[in-house]
N, C-alpha and C positions, 0 to 999 in steps of 0.2 A: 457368477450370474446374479446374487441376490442383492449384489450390489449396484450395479448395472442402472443407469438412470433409465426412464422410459424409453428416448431415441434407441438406445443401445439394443432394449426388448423390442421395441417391432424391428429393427433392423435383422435383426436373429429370426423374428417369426420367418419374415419375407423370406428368409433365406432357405428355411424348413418348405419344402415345395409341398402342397397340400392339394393341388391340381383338381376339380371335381368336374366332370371326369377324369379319375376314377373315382374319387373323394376319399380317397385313402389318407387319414387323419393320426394316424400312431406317432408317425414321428415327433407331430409337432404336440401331441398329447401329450410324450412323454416331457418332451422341453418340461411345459407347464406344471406337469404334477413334480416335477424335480422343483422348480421353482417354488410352488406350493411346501413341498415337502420341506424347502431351504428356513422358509419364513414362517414356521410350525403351523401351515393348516392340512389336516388330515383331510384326505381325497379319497374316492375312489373309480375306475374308470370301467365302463359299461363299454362292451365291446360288441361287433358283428364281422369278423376277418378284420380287416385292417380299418376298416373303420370303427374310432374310439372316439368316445363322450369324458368328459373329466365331471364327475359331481362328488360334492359333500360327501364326507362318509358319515356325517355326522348331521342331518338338514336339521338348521333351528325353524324355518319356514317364517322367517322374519322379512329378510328380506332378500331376494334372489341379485347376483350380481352377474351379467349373460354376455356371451359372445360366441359367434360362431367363427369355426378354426380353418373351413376350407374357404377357397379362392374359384374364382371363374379361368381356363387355362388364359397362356399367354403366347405367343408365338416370336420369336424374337425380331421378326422384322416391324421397320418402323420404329424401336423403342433405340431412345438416345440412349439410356443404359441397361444392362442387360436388365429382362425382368426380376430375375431373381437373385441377383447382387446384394438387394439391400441397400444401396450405395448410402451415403448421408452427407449430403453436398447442396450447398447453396440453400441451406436454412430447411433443408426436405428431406427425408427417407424416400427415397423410390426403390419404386418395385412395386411387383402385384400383392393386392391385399394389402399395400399398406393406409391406402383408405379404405379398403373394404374387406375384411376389418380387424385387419390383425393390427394395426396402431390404436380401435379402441379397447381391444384386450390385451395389448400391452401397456395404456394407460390404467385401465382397472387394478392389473396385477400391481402397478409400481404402487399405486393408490391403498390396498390393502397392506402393502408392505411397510407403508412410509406410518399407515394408521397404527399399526400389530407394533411398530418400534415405539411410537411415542403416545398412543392411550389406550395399548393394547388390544386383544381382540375383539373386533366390535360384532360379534357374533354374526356374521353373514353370510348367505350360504354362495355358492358360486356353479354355475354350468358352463362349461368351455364342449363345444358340438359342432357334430359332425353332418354334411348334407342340408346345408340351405340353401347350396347355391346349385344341386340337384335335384333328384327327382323325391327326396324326403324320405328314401329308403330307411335311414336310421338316423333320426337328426334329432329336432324339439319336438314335432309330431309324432313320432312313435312312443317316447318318454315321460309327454305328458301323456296322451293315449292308454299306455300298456300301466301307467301308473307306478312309472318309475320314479317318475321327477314329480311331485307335488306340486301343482300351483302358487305361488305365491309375487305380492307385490315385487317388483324384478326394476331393474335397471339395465337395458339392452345397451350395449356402446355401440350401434349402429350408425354412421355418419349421418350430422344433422345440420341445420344452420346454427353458427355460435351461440345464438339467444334464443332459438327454439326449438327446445324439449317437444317430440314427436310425440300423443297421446292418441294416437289414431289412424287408421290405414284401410284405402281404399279395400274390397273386395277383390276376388279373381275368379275369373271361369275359363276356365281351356277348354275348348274343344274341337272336336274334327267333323266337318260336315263333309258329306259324303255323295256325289252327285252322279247319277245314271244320265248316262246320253244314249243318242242311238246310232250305230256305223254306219257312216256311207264314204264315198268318192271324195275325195279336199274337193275335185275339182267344182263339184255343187254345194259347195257350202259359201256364202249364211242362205241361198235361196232353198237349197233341200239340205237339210239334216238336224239334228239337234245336238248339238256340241256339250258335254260335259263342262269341257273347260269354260264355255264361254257362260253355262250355267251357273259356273263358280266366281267366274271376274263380275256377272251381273251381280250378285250374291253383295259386294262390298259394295254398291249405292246402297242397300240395308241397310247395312253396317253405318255409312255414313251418315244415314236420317237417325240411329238409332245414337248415335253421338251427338245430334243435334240437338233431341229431347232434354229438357229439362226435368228435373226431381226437387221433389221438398225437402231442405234441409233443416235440420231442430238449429234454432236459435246458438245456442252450447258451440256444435258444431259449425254453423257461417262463422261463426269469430274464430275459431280456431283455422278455418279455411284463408277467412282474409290473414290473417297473420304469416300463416303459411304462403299465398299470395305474393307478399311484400320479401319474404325473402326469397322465393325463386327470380323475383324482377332483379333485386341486386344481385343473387348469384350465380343466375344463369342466362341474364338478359331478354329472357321471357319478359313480354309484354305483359300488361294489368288483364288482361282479354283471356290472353293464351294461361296465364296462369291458372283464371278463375275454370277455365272451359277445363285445361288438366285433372284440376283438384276435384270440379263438379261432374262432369260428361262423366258419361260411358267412356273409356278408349277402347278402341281396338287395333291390333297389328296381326296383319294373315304373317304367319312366321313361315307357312309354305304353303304351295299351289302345287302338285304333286298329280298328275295324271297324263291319259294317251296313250294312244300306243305306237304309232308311228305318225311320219311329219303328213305325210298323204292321205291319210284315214281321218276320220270328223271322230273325235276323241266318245268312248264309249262311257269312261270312267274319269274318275278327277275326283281328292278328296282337296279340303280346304281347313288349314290349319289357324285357329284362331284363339289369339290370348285379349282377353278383353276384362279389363279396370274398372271393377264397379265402386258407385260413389253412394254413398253414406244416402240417403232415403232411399234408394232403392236395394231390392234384393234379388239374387241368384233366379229365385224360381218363380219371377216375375221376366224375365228376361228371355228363358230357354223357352216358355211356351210362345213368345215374340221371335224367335229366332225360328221355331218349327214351321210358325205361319206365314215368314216370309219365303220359306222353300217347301212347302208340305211333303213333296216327294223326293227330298234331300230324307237322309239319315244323319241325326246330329249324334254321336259321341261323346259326353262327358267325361275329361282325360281328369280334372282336377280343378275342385270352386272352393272356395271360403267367402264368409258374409265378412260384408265392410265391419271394421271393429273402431270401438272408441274409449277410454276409458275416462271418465270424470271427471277432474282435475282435483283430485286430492290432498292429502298432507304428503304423498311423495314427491309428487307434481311439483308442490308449493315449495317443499323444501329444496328441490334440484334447481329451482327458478332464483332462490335464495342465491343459493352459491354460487352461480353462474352471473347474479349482479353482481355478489362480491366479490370475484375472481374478474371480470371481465370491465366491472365500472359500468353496467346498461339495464336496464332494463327489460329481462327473459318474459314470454309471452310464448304458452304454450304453442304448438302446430299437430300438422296432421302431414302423411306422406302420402303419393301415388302411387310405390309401390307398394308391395308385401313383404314381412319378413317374421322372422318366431315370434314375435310379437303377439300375434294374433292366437295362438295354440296355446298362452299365458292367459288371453285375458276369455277366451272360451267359458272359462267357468268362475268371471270375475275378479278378475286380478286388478290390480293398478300396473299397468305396464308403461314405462317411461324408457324409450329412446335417445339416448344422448350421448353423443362422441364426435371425434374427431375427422377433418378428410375435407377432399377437395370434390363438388358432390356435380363437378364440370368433370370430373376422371374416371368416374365410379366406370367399371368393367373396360377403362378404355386402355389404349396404347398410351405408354406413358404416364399410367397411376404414379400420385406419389400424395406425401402426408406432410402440411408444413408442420416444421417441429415446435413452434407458437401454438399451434391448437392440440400437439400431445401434451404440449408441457400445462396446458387451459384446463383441459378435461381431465387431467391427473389431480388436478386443483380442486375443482369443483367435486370432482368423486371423492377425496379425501375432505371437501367439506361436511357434506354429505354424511361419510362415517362416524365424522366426530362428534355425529348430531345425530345418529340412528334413534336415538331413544325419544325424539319426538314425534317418529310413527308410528 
């Protein structure tokens, strides 16, 4: 195993099924700490039943090296190879997770190994975790939280564009809004009754004037926005419009509309499930008292928020950008993401947190993930630059 080039370690992750739900993590824990074990760094893994965390037994709190170890499920229809084969064909690793993200903590790992053989150990500490691609029962939230994991400046292998290192991430608020109606006959309805349901489909013209709105963005952040910008247009054929409007708007998606009681009765009850992306000037508790005043006699829920985070552009930043020109020949130009990810629960109390890994960011949770093996073999590059230059952070 310890010898293993990178292709070889995510092909093996992929193959270790990490499924969330359940996000049962031990097997592929174990992989890793055996591999750790192989290449002298002492580990230790923090457990909840079968979900397992891999950290440092030892943190120098220099610099954190992160990835999380479960997957989104996969179903095997539609997928040209099974999902969890691993296969390694036509320049790719496929399978689930192999952009997200088990090819960038299989880059990491090979990166540490290749550093520990030839300028020894460059003192770094390491979190392989469990639960980000659920509900955070025991993942990076609970660990930094409970003050298990210490904060420190980190490097997430989270998939990114080539040239741009992630130093910032949109907000999140979930919620469940909740709508009373009142029963009557289908047969007099929209002339007599008042429909839950249709209380909740009005409910999304809101939503859409609330995506419309514009926010103030700090200077720092539009640059990192338009950067970000320019590589969703080449990578995901997003227009200059649509990208700006992603990166800046509110989003929102109802993930369910959920009420009724039968097809003949004007619906009594109807809740409305909502995940919505907030953007860097605005905040959480700017929004939910805008949401209560568009339905006053709705009941709004707060399932799970975090405030938009951003970190600096530092001397880790600087150095990640370094490597990535000299691995790549381009020019690195920090970004920012639309989603969420542990990222955020790092920089909570000031970290420099930097995002940067491998993956195809057209595949991420889809049918048909896979990981060109040119960008594990990029980002095993630039993370091994990186270590051999720790001492100028």
């Amino acid at each position: 195993m310890s010898s293993a080039d990178v292709t070889e370690i995510c092909s093996d992750l992929v193959q270790i099924r990490s499924e969330n739900p359940p996000g049962y993590t031990d097997e592929v824990i174990a992989y890793i700490r055996e591999f750790c074990d192989d290449i002298g760094l002492k580990t230790r893994t923090v457990t909840r039943g079968r979900r397992h965390n891999l950290l440092s037994a030892e943190p120098k709190g220099k610099l954190l090296l992160c990835g999380h170890v479960d997957v989104v499920p996969a179903r095997d229809e539609g997928w040209i190879h099974p999902p969890y084969a691993g296969l390694i064909e036509g320049g790719f690793v496929h399978g689930r997770g192999s952009t997200d993200m088990k090819g960038g903590c299989a880059a990491l790992l090979v990166a540490l190994r290749n550093t520990i053989d030839t300028e020894g150990d460059p003192g770094v500490d390491v979190a392989f975790v469990a639960d980000e691609e659920g509900k955070g029962e025991f993942g990076m939230e609970q660990l930094v939280g409970e003050g298990i994991l210490k904060p420190c400046d980190a490097i997430i292998a989270e998939p990114t564009p080539p040239a741009s290192p992630i130093i910032g991430e949109k907000g999140v608020l979930r919620t469940r809004v909740t709508f009373s109606g009142e029963s009557g006959h289908a047969s007099l309805h929209p002339v007599i009754g008042n429909s839950a349901i249709v209380q909740a489909c009005r409910y999304l013209d809101f939503c859409q004037r609330l995506h419309e709105r514009e926010w103030p963005i700090e200077p720092e952040v539009a640059d990192a926005i338009r950067v970000t910008g320019k590589a969703l247009e080449s990578l995901t054929g997003l227009s200059a419009s649509e990208a700006d409007r992603v990166l800046s708007r509110i989003m929102y998606n109802p993930g369910f509309i959920e009420g009724g009681e039968r097809m003949n009765v004007v619906a009594q009850h109807c809740d409305l499930s909502l995940d919505m992306r907030i953007p860097w000037g605005c905040r959480v508790d700017e929004v939910i008292p805008l949401m209560k005043a568009a339905a006053p006699d709705a009941a709004i829920t707060v399932l799970e928020s975090s405030e938009p985070s951003f970190s600096r552009p530092g001397n880790l930043t600087k150095l990640l950008c370094e490597g990535i020109g000299s691995v790549l020949q381009t020019q690195a130009e920090p970004g920012v993401s639309q989603a969420g990810s542990d990222a955020r629960y790092l920089r909570i109390l000031g970290a420099e947190v930097v995002m940067y890994g491998p993956g195809d960011l057209n595949l991420l949770h889809s049918v048909n993930e896979r990981v060109p093996v040119s960008m594990l073999e990029n980002c095993q590059q630039v993370y091994e630059y990186v270590l051999n230059r720790i001492s100028k952070i």
